[in-house]
C-alpha positions in Angstrom: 78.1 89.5 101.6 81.5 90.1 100.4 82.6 92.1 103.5 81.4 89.5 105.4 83.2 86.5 103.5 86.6 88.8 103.7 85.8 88.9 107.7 85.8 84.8 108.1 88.9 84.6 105.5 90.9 87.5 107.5 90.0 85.7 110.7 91.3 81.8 109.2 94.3 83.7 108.5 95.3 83.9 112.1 95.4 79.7 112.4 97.7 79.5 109.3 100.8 76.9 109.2 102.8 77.3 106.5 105.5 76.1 104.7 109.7 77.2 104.1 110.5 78.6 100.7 113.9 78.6 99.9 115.4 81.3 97.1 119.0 82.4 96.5 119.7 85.9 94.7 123.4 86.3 93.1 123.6 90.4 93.4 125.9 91.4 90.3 125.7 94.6 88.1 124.3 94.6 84.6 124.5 96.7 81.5 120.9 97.1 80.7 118.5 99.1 78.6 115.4 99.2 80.3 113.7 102.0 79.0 114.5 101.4 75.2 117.1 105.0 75.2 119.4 104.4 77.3 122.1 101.8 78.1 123.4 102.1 81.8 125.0 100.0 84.9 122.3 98.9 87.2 122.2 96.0 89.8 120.5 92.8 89.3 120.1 89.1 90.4 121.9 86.3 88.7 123.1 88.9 85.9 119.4 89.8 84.9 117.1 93.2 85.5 114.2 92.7 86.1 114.2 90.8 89.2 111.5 88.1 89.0 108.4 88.5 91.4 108.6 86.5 94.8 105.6 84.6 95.7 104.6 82.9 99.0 101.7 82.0 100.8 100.0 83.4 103.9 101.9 81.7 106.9 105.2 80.6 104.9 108.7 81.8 105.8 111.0 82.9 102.9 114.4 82.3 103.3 116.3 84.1 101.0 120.4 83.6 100.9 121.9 86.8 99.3 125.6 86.4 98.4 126.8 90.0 97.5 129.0 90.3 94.4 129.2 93.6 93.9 132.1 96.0 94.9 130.2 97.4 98.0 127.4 96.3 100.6 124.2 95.2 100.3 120.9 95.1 102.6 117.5 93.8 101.7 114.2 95.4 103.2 111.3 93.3 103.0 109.1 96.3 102.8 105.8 96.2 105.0 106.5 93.1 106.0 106.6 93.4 110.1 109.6 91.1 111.4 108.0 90.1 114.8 110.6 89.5 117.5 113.0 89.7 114.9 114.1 93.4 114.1 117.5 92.3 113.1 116.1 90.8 109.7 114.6 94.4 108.8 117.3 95.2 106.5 118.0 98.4 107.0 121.7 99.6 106.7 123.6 100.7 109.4 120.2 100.5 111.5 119.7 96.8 111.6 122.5 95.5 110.4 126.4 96.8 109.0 124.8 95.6 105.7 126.2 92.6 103.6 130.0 93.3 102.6 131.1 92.5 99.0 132.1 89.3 98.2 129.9 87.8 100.9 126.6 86.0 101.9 123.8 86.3 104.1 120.5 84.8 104.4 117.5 86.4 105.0 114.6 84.7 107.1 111.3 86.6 106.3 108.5 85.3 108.2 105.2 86.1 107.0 103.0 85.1 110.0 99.4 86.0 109.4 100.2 88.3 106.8 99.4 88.1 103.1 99.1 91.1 100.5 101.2 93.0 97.9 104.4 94.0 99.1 108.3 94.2 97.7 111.9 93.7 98.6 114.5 95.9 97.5 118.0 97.3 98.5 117.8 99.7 101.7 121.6 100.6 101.5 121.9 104.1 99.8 120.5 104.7 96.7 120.9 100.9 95.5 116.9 101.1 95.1 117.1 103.4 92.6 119.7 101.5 90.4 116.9 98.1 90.1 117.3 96.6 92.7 113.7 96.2 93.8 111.0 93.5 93.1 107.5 92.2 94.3 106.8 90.6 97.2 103.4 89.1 97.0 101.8 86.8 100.2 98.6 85.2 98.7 95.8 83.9 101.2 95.8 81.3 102.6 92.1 81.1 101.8 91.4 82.6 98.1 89.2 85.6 98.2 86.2 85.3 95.7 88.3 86.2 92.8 89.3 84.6 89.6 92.9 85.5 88.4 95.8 87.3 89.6 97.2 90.5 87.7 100.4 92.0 88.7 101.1 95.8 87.3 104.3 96.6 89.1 105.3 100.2 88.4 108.9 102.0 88.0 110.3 105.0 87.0 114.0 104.8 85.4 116.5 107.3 85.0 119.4 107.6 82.8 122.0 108.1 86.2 123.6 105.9 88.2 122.5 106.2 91.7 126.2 107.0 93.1 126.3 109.9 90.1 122.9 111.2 91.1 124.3 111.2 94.9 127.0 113.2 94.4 125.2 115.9 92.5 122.4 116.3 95.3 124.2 116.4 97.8 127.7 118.5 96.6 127.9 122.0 98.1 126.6 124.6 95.4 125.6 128.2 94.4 122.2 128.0 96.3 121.5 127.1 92.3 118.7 124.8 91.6 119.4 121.7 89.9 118.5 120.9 86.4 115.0 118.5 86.2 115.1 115.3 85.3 112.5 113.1 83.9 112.4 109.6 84.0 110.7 107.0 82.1 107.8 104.5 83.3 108.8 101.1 83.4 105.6 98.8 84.1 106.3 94.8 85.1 110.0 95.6 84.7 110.0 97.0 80.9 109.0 99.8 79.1 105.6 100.8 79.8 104.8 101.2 76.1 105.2 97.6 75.8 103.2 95.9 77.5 101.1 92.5 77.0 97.6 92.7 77.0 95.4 91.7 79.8 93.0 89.3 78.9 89.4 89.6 80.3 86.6 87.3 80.0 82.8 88.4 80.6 81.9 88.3 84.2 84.8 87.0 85.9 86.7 89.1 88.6 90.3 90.3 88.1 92.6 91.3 91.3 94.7 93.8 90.0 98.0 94.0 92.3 99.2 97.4 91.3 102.3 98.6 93.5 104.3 101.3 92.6 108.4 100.4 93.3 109.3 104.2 91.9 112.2 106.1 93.6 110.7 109.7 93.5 107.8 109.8 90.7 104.3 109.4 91.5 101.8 107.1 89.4 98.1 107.2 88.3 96.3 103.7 87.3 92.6 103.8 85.8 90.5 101.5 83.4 88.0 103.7 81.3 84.7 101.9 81.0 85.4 100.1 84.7 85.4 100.7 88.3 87.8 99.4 90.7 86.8 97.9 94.4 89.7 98.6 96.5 90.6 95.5 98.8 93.4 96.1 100.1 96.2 99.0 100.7 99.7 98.2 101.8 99.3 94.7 103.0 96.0 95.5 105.2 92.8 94.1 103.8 89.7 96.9 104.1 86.0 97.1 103.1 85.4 97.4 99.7 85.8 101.0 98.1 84.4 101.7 95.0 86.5 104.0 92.9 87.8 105.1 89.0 91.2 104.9 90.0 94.5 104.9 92.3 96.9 107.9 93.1 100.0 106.1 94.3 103.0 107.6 96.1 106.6 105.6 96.0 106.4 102.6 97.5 102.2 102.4 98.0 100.2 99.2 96.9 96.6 98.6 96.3 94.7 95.4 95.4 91.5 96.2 93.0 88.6 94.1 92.3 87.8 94.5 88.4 84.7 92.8 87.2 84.7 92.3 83.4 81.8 93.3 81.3 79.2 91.5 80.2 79.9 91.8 76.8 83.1 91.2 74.7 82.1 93.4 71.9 85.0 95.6 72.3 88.4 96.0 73.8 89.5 98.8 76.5 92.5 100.3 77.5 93.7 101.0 80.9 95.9 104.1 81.7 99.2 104.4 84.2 100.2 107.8 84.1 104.1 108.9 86.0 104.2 112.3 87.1 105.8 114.5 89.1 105.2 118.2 91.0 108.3 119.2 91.8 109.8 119.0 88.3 108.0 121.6 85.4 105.4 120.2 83.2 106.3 119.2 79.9 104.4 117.5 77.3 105.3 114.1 76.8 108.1 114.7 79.7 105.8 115.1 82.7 103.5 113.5 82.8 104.5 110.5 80.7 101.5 108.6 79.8 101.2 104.4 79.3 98.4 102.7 77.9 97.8 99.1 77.7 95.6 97.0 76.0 92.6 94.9 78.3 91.8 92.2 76.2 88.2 90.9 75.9 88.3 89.5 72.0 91.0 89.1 69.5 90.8 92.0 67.1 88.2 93.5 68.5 87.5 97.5 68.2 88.8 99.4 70.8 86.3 101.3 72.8 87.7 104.7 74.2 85.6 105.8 77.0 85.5 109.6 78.0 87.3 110.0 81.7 85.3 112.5 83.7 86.3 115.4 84.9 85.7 114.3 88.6 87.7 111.0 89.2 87.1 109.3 92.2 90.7 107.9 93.3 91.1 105.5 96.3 91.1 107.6 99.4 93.1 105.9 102.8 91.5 108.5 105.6 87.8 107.1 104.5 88.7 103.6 104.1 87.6 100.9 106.7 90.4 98.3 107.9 88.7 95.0 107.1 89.8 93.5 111.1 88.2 96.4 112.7 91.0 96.9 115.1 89.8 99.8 117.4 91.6 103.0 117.2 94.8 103.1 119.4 94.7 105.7 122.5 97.4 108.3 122.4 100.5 107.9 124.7 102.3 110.3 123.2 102.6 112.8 120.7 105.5 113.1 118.4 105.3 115.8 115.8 107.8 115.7 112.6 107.8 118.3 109.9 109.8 118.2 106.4 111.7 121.2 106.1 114.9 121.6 103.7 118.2 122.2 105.2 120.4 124.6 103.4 124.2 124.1 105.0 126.3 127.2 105.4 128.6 125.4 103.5 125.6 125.2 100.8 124.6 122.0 100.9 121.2 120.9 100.3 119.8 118.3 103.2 116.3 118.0 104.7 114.9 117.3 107.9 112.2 115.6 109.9 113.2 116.8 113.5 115.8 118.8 114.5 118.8 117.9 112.1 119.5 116.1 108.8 119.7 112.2 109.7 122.8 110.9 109.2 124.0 107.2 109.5 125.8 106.5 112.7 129.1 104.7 113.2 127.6 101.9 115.0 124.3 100.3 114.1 121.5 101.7 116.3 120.3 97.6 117.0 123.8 97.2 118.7 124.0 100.4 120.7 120.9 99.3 122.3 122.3 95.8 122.9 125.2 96.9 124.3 124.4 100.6 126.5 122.6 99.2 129.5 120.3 101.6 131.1 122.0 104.3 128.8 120.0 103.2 125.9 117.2 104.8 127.2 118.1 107.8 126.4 118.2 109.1 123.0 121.5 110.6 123.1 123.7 107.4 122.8 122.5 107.0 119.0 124.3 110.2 117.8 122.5 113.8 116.8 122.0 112.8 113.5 120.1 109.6 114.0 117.2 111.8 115.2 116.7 108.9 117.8 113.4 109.1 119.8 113.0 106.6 122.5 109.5 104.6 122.5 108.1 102.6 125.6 107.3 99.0 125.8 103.6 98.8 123.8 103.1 102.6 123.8 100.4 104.1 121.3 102.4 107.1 119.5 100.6 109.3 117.9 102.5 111.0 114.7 101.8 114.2 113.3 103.5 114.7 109.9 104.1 118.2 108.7 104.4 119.0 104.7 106.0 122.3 104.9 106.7 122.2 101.6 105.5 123.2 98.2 106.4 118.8 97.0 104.7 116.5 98.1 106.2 113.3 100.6 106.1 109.5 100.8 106.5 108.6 104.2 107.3 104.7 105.1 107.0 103.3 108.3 109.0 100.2 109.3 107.9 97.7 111.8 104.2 98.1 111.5 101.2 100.0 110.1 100.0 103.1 111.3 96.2 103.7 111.6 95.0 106.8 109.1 93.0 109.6 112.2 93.5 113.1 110.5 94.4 115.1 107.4 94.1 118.7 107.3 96.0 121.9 106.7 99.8 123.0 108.2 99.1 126.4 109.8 100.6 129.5 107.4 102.8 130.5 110.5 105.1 126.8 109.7 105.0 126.8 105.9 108.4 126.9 104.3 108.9 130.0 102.0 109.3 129.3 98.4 112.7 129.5 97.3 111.3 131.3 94.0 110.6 134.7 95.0 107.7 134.8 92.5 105.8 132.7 94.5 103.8 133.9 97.3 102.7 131.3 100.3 99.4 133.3 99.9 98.1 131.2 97.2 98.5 128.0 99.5 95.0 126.6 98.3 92.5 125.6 100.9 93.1 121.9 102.8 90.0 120.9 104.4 90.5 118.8 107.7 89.2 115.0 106.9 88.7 112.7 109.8 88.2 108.9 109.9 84.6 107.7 110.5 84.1 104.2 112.5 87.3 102.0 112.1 90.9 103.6 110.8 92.3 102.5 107.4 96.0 101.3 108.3 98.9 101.5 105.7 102.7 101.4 105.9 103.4 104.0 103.7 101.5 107.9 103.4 101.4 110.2 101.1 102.1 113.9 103.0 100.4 116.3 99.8 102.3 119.8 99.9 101.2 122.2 103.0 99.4 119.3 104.7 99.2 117.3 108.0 98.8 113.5 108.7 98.0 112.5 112.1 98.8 108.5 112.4 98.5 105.8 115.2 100.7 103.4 115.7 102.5 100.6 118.3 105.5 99.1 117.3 107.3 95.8 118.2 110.1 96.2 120.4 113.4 96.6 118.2 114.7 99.8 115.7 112.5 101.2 113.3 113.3 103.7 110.6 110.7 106.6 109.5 111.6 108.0 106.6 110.4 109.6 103.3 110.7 107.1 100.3 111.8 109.4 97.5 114.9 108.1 97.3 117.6 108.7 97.1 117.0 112.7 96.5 115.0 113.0 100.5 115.9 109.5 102.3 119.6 109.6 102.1 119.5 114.1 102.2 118.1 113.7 105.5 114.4 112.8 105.7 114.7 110.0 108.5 114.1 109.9 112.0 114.4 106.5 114.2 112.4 105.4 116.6 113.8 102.8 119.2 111.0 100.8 121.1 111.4 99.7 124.0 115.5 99.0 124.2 115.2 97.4 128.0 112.9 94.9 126.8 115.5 94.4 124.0 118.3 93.8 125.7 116.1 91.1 128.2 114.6 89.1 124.4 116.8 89.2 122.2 119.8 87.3 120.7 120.8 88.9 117.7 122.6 85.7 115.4 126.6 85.8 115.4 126.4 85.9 111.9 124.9 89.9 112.4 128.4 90.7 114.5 131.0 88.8 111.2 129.3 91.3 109.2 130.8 94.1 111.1 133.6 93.0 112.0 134.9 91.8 108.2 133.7 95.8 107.4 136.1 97.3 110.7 132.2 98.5 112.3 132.1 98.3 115.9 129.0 96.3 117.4 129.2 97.9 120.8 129.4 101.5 122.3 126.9 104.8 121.7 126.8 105.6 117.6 129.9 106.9 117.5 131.5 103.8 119.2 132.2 105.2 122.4 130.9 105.0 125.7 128.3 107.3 127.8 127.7 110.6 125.9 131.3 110.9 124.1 130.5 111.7 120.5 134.4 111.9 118.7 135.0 110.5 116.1 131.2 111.2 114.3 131.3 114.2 111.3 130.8 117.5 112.7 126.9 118.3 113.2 125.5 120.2 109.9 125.0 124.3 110.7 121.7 125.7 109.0 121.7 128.5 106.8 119.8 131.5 108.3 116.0 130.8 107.0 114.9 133.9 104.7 111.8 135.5 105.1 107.9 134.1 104.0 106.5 136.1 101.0 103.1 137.2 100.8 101.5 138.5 97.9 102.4 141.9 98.8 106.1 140.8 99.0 107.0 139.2 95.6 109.9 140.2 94.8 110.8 143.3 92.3 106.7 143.7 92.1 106.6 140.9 90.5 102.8 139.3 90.2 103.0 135.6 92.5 102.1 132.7 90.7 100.3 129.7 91.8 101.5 127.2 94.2 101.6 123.4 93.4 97.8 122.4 93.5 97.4 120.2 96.1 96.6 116.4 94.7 93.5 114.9 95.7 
């Protein structure tokens, strides 16, 4: 009945006329303690952190006016919000748009269209994400979906350095050293995730739980002991109903859950959101950091503590079912991207999707497709670095994402969803040796290859678990589109970025990118014409000299730890 009911609603959506909402954010920095240890700069809106939630409804436009008081630029990303026929509102820096300059304004027009779900804006200008400046974005329905009240858990982790700082430490040349962990703190609704209000429940009514996880690099775990949780939706798309004990989210993933209260109001509950991390060590009360809040049913009632099973079932994409049952795309092409760490000769530690660290070009990508004629076909205009793959007018690509690696990934795609086909193993031959010589690539644990049944699950942003593949659909509108891992800024601004540019003849035929787009440039001394480096044909000068890779050392197997030494255990593999 239900899926049926979420059909009709899905389909009503299409015929929806809505209305202009009008908001204006003041960017400034504030002195803040969010975490209750530690007092730092971070970037807010009209001198507070947190940023208040943004709500609209289903077929409204948002038009928010941005006037940039900080001491550098500024871009917005409405993220998984596709901007149809208008790719210069994406918001991506140096991709989209020269960004906003200080002491400026710029506003934003986010059209929602059919579109409704839980999604979030936040800085996409180097690590400005990082420092707070992120929020939800939710799109309610149009038509109300069989529930009875709206609970946001918006998640955050928070750490003590100042994006800039953190920067310059990742990304110096060093000793081939490892860098120190760090462990942030959980932040949930924009404080400290060991204060939070409770959640009132009342027998028998249904609660949608929003729970979207705005975190830079950490990874976060959401159950309610004592209650299951109906998945309804997963980055914006709407799916059949999935029945689970909790959610596993990567950086920048959102889920809507249906939570039914219990019949009785006898006793209280808790529910659980735990931050954690595999790439740093695990220390109690460091990682992972746990938060519990209180779900309400009677004042000062006992508190019932329910035993979690060994076996939690968490929210699965790959066996999901996309509510509109949009049929699988065919394949076009294939474009295969692998995440791979870069070590400089000069020692610096970048990554890679393709074949080089992706580095910002000199001229936004938008207006090198504007402005190269035929050239813009070909990928070579927007620089080496940009990692620039050119996309035909409504091609189906077909994406196969390589985890190399011993971490796991958060890949984001802008300008659409991609439909969840495939996850499996990466072949031993392609995994990335441990830089640890006491761990052996022979105690990879077993992946099993899981394919979609029916309909695909589609979702903006994956989660790439270490020595795995995901094999995605997708067709994107004509305009620039970033791909890119979310754990920023540590993999997004080292290198983990490729762009895709769709269709740049039918560009150049469409569009008419606002004059406002061009005074952005200009009052920054960026060029809006010419290849990435702001030249003409293939003549590069002027961009930094292409990075040189390290010579890659040799994979251990058991029988090559080093100095004897017995291999320990890999990462498991979560999930």
């Amino acid at each position: 009945m239900r899926k049926a009911m979420y059909a009709v609603l899905a389909l009503l959506a299409h015929l929806c006329v809505g209305e202009y909402v009008r908001l204006t954010w003041n960017i400034t920095y504030v002195q803040v303690n969010r975490d209750g240890h530690v007092d730092r700069l971070a970037i807010g809106v009209n001198n507070k952190l947190p940023i208040a939630p943004v709500y609209i409804t289903q077929g409204d436009t948002l038009f928010l006016t941005v006037h940039n008081m900080l001491d550098v630029p500024t871009a917005i990303h409405a993220h998984g919000l596709v901007q149809t026929n208008m790719p210069y509102m994406d918001g991506s820096s140096m991709i989209t748009q020269c960004g906003i300059p200080p002491n400026s304004s710029f506003t934003y027009e986010i059209r929602s269209n059919s579109q409704s779900g839980t999604f979030f804006l936040h800085s996409h200008h180097m690590g400005q994400l990082a420092d707070g400046l992120r929020t939800p974005f939710i799109i309610r329905e149009k038509y109300p979906l069989g529930y009875d009240e709206d609970v946001l858990v918006a998640l955050e982790d928070w750490y003590a350095t100042d994006s800039r700082d953190k920067l310059v430490e990742l990304l110096a040349p060093d000793t081939n050293t490892p860098l120190s962990p760090t462990f942030p703190f959980g932040l949930i609704n924009g404080f400290n995730g060991n204060d939070t209000k409770a959640v009132k429940f009342e027998r028998g009514k249904k609660y949608r739980f929003r729970v979207l996880s705005m975190s830079t690099t950490e990874y976060w775990k959401f159950t309610i002991p004592g209650h299951k949780l109906e998945v309804v939706e997963a980055d914006g798309v709407m799916c059949e109903p999935q029945l689970v004990d909790g959610l596993d989210l990567a950086p920048a993933q959102r889920y809507s859950v249906v939570v039914t209260a219990r019949d009785s109001d006898e006793f209280n509950f808790v529910y659980n959101c735990t931050l954690y991390a595999d790439f740093v060590p695990r220390i109690k009360g460091l990682n992972p950091r746990v938060y519990t809040g209180l779900i309400e049913y009677k004042q000062g009632a006992p508190i019932k503590h329910v035993e979690v099973e060994d076996q939690i079932k968490w929210a699965d994409d790959v066996s999901m079912r996309a509510l509109d049952n949009e049929a699988v795309f065919g394949v076009d092409r294939q474009i295969e991207l692998a995440m791979r760490g870069f070590l400089t000769t000069n020692k610096r530690r970048l990554r890679r999707l393709g074949t080089l660290p992706y580095a910002e070009p000199h001229v936004p990508s938008i207006f090198t497709a504007m402005s190269m004629g035929a050239l813009a076909m070909d990928s070579r205009v927007y620089g080496p670095q940009t990692q620039a793959y050119i996309i035909g007018f409504n091609q189906s690509v077909e994406l196969v994402i390589k985890n190399t690696q011993g971490q796991t990934h958060s890949q984001h795609q802008h300008g659409g969803t991609f439909q969840i086909i495939e996850r499996g193993p990466v072949d031993h031959s392609e995994l990335e040796p441990p830089p640890d010589p006491r761990f052996s690539l022979d105690d990879v644990p077993k992946i099993p290859v899981r394919t979609f049944t029916g309909v695909p699950m589609r979702r903006d942003t994956i989660d790439v678990p270490p020595f795995s593949y995901v094999k995605v659909r997708l067709r994107m509108e004509s305009g620039i589109w970033l791909h890119h891992c979310h754990l920023s800024p540590a993999h997004d601004v080292a290198g983990l970025s490729v762009t895709f540019v769709v269709a740049p003849d039918v560009m150049q035929r469409t569009l008419n990118i606002p004059r406002v787009f061009y005074e952005q440039c200009e009052m920054q001394g960026i060029k809006t014409e010419g290849n990435a480096a702001g030249n003409w044909g293939f003549d590069m000068t002027g961009l930094p000299p292409v990075p040189v890779e390290m010579p890659a050392p040799k994979a251990q197997g058991a029988q090559g730890a080093a100095q004897g030494a017995p291999a320990k255990a890999l990462p498991k593999v979560p999930k």
